[in-house]
N, C-alpha and C positions, 0 to 999 in steps of 0.2 A: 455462871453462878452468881457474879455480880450482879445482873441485871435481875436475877429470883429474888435474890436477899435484899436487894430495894424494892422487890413488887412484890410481896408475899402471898398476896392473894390470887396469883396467875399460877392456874393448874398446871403441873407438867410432870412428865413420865422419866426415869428414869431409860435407857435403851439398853440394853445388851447385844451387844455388838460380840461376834464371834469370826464374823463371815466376810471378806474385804470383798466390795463392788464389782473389780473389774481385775483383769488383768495386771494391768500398767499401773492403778492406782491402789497401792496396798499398805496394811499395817497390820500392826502383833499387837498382842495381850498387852496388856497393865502387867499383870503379874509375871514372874520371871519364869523367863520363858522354858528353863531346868525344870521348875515344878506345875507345865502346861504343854511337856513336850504333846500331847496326842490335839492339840488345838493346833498344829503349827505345821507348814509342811518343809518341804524339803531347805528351803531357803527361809525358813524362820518367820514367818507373816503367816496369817489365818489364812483359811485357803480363800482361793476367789468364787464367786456365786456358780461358775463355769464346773466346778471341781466339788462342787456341796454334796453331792454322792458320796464320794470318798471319805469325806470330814465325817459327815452320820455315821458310815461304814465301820468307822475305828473311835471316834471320839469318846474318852472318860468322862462318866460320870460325875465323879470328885475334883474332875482338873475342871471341868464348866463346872460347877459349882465356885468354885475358887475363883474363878476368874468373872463370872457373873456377881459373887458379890464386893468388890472392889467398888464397881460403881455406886453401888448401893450405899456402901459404905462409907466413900469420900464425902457422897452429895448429904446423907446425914451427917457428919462429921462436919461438914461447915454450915450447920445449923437451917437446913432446909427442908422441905416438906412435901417430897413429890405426893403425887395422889394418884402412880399407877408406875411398870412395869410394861413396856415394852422392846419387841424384837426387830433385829439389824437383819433381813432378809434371810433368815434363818423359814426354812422351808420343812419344817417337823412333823407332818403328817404320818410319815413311816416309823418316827422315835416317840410314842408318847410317853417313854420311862424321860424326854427330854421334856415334855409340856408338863410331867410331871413335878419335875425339880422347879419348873419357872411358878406352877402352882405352890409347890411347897415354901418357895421364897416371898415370893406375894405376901402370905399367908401370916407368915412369920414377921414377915417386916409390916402389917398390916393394911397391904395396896392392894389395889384393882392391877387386876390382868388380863391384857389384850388376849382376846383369842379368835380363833380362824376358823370360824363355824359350828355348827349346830353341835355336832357330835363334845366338842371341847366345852360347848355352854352347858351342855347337860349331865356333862360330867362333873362341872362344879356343883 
């Protein structure tokens, strides 16, 4: 965030992150994890890319919303100016009530968002 707020003119994206990489290297929500239980599995961390079936399967609407705008919200809050919205290996093809929320927040915060082929461009 230091390095944004000295170079303001260097485009950068926001990530929403839901989904941890691997295994062995994992993390949780910004938000508390009481009000993100269906982001979280058994041992409290996002799931891993391994397990992303399961996450889609069960995962709230309202609780990714909540916890997608945290980041959004910090990086405005210390006076910065992303120019888009993108995703942490999050695999949505089967969810588009979830590509829809990413559109809807875009939207609202007024950014570009990454999306995953033809079918999602044209639906903008």
């Amino acid at each position: 965030m230091r390095f944004l707020s000295d170079h303001p003119t260097v485009p950068f994206g926001v990530h929403l992150t839901v989904i941890s990489d691997w295994v062995d290297y994992r993390w949780g929500p910004i938000t508390s994890k009481e009000k993100v239980p269906s982001l979280i599995d058994e041992a409290g961390y996002f799931y891993d890319f391994e397990r992303m079936h399961e996450f889609l399967a069960q995962v709230k609407l309202d609780q990714l919303e909540l916890e997608f705008r945290v980041p959004i919200e910090a990086v405005l809050s210390a006076g910065l100016k992303p120019t888009h919205l993108d995703w942490h290996s999050l695999r949505i093809s089967s969810r588009v009530d979830i590509f829809d929320l990413m559109f809807k927040l875009a939207k609202e915060y007024g950014l570009a968002l990454r999306v995953a082929g033809r079918s999602q461009i044209k639906k903008i």
